[in-house]
Backbone as a printed PyTorch tensor [residue, N CA C, xyz], in Angstrom:
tensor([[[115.2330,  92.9420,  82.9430],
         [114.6680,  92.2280,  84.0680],
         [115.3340,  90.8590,  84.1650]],

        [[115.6880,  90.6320,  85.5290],
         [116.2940,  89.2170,  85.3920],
         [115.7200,  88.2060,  85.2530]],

        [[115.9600,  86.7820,  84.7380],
         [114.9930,  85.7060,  84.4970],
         [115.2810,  84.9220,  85.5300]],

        [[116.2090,  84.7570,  86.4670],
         [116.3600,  83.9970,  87.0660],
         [116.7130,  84.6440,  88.8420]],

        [[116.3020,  84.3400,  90.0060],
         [116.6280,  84.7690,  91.2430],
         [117.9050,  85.1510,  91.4720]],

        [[119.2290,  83.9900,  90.7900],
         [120.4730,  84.4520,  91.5120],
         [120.6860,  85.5100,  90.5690]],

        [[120.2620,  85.8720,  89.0670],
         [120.3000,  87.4530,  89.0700],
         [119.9630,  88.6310,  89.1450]],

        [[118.5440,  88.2300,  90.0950],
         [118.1860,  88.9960,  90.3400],
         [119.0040,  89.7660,  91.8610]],

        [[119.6200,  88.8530,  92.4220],
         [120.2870,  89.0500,  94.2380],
         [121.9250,  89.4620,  93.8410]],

        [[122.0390,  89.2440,  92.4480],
         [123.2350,  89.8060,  91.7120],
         [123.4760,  90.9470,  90.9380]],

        [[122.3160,  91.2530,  90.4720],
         [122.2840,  92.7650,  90.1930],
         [121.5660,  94.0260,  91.5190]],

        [[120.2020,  93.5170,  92.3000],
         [120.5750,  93.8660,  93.2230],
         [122.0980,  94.2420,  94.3210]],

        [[122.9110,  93.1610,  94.4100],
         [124.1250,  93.3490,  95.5610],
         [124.7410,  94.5390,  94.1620]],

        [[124.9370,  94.5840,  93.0960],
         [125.5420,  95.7740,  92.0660],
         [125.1340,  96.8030,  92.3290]],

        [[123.8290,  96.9210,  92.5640],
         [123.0120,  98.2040,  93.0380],
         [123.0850,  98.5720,  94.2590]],

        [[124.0220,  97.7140,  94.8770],
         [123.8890,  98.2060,  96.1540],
         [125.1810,  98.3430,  96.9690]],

        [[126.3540,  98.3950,  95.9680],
         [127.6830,  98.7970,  96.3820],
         [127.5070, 100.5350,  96.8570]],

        [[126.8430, 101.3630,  96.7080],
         [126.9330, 102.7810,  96.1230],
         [126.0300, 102.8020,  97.4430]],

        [[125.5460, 102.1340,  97.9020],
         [124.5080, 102.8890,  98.9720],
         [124.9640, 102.8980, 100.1800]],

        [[124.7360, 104.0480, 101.1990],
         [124.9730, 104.7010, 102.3090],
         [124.7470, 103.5010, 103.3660]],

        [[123.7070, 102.2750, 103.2510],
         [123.4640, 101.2910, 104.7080],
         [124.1750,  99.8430, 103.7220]],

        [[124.7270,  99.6020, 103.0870],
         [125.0070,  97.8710, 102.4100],
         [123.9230,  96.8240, 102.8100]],

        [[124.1670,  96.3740, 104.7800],
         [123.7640,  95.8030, 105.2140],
         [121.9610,  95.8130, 105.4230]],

        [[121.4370,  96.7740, 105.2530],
         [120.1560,  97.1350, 105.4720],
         [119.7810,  96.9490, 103.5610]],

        [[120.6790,  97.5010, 103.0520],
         [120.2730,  97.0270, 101.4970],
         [120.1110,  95.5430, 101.1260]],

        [[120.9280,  95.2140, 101.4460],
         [120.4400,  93.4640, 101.5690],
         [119.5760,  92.7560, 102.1780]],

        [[118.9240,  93.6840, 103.1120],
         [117.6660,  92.8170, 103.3910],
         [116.4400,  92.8990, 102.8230]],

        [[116.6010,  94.0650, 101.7030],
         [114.8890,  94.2300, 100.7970],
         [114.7430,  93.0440, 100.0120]],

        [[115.5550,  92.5590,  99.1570],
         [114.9560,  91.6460,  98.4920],
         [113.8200,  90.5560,  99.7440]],

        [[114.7330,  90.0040, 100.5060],
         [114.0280,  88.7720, 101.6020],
         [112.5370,  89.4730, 101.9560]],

        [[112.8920,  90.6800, 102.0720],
         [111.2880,  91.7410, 103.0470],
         [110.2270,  91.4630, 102.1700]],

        [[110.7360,  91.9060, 100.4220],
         [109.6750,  91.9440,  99.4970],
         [109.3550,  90.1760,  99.0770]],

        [[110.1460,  89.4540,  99.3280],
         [109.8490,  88.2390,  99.0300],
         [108.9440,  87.4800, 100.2970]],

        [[109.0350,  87.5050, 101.2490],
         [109.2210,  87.2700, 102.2150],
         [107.5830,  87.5820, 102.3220]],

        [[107.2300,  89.0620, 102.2050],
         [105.9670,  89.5440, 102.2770],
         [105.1890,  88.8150, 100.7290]],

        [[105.6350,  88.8510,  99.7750],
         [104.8640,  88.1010,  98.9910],
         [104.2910,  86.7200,  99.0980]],

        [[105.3970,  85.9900,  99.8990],
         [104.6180,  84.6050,  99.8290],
         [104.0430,  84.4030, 100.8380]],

        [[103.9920,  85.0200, 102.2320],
         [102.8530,  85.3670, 103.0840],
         [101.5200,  85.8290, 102.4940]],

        [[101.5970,  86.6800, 101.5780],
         [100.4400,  87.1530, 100.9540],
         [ 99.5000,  85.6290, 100.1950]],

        [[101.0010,  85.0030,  99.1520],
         [ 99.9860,  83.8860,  98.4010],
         [ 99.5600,  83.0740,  99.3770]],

        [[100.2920,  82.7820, 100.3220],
         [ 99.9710,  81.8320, 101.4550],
         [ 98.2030,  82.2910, 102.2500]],

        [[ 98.1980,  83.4670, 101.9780],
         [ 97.0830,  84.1210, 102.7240],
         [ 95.8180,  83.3000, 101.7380]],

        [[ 96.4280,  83.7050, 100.5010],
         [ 95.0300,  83.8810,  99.7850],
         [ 95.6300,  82.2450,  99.1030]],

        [[ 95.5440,  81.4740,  99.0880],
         [ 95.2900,  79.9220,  98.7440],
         [ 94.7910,  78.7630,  99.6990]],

        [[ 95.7710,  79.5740, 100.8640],
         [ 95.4220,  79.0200, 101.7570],
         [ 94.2150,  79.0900, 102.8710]],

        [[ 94.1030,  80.3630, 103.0050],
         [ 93.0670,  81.1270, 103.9650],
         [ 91.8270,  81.8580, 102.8760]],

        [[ 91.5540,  81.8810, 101.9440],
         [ 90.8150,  83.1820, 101.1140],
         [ 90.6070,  84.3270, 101.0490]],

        [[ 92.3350,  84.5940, 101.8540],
         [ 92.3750,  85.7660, 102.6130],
         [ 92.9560,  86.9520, 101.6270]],

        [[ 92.3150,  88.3150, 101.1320],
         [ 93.8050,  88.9430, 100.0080],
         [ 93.7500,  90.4250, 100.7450]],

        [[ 94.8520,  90.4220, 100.6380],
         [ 94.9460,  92.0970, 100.8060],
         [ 95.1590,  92.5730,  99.8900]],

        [[ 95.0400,  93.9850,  99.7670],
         [ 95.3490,  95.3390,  98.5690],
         [ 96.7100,  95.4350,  98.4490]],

        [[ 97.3790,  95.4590,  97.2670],
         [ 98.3790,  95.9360,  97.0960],
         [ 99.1140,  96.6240,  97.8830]],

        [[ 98.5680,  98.3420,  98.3640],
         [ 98.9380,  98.7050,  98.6550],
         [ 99.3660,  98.1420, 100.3840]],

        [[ 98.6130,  97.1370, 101.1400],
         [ 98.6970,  96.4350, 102.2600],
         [100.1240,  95.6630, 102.1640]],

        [[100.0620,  94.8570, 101.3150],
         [101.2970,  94.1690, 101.0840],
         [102.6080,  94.4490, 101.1170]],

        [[102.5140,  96.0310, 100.2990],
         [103.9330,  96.6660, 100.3930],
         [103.7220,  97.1780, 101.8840]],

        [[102.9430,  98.0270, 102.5730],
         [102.9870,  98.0460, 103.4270],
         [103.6610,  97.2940, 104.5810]],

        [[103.3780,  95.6990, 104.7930],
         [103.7430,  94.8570, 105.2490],
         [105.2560,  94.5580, 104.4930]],

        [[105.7480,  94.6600, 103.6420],
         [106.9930,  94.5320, 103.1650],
         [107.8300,  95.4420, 104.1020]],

        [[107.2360,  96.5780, 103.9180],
         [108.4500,  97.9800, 104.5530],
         [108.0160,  97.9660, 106.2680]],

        [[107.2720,  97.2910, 106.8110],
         [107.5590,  97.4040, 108.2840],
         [108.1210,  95.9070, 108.2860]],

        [[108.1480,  94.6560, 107.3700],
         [109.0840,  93.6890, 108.1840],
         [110.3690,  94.3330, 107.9750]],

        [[110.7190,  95.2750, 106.9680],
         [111.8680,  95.7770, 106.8610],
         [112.6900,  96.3350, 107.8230]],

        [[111.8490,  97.1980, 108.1670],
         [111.8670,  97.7850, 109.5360],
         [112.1400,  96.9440, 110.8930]],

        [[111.1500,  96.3780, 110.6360],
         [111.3500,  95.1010, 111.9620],
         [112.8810,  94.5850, 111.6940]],

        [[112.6830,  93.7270, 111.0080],
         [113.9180,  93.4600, 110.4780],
         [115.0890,  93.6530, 110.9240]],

        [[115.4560,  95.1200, 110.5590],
         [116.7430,  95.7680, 110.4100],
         [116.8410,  96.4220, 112.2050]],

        [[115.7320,  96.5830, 112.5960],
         [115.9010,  96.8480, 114.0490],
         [116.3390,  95.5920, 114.9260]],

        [[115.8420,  94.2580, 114.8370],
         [116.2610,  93.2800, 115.2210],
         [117.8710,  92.8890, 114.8420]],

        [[118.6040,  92.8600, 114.1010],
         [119.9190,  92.8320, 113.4170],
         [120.6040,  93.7750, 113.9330]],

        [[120.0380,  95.4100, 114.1910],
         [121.0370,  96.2960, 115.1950],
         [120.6240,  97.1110, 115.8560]],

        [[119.8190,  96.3880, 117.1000],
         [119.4000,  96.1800, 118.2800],
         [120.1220,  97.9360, 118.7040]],

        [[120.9620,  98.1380, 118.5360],
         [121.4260,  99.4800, 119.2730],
         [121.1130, 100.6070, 118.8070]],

        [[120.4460, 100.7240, 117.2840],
         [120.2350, 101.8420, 116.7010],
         [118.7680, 102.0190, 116.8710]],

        [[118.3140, 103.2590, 117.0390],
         [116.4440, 103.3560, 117.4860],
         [116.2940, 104.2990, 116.2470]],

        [[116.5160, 103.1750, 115.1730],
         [116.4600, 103.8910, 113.6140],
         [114.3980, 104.1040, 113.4280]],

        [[114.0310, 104.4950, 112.4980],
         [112.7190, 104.5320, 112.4130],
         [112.3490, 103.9350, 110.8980]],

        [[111.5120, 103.9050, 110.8560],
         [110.8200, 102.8940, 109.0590],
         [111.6860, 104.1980, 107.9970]],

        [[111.2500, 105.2850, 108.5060],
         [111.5880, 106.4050, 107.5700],
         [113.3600, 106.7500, 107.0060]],

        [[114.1870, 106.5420, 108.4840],
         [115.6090, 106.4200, 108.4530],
         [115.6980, 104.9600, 107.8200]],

        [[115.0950, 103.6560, 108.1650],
         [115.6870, 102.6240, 107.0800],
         [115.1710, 102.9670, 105.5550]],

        [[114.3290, 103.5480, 105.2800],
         [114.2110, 103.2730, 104.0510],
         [115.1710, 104.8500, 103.4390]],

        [[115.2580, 105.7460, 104.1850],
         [116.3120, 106.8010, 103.7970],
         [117.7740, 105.9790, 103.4710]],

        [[118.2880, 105.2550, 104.3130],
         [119.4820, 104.7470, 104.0500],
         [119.6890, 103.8770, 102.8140]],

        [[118.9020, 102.8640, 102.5450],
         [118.5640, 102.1620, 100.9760],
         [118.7040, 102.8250, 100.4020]]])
């Protein structure tokens, strides 16, 4: 496990020479981060928490969102981005 972020976005990009989308692989780390500190933000700020399973949830449709916004021409679905990863 990495101890530090830049190796964690460094063994990630390693893991992600081999995969079928590159560009769509590089955006999970930001999705899962991205959705986490929305989450702490929820609950420190608001007393707001969701379930686990909500969170990832919300991870894999900003993903989605995401990767549809970036290439606007493809009418990919949650299921085809996360097939391509």
């Amino acid at each position: 496990m990495p101890s530090k972020i830049t190796e964690a976005i460094q063994s990630w990009e390693e893991a992600g020479i081999q995969s079928k989308s590159r560009e769509r692989w590089r955006i999970v780390p930001a999705s899962i981060w991205w959705a986490i500190w929305k989450e702490r933000n929820s609950r420190c700020f608001g007393s707001i928490e969701k379930s686990m399973q909500k969170v990832k949830l919300n991870c894999l449709f900003l993903l989605c969102f995401w990767c549809n916004q970036l290439y606007s021409n493809d009418t990919i679905s949650l299921i085809d981005v996360l097939d391509s990863i």
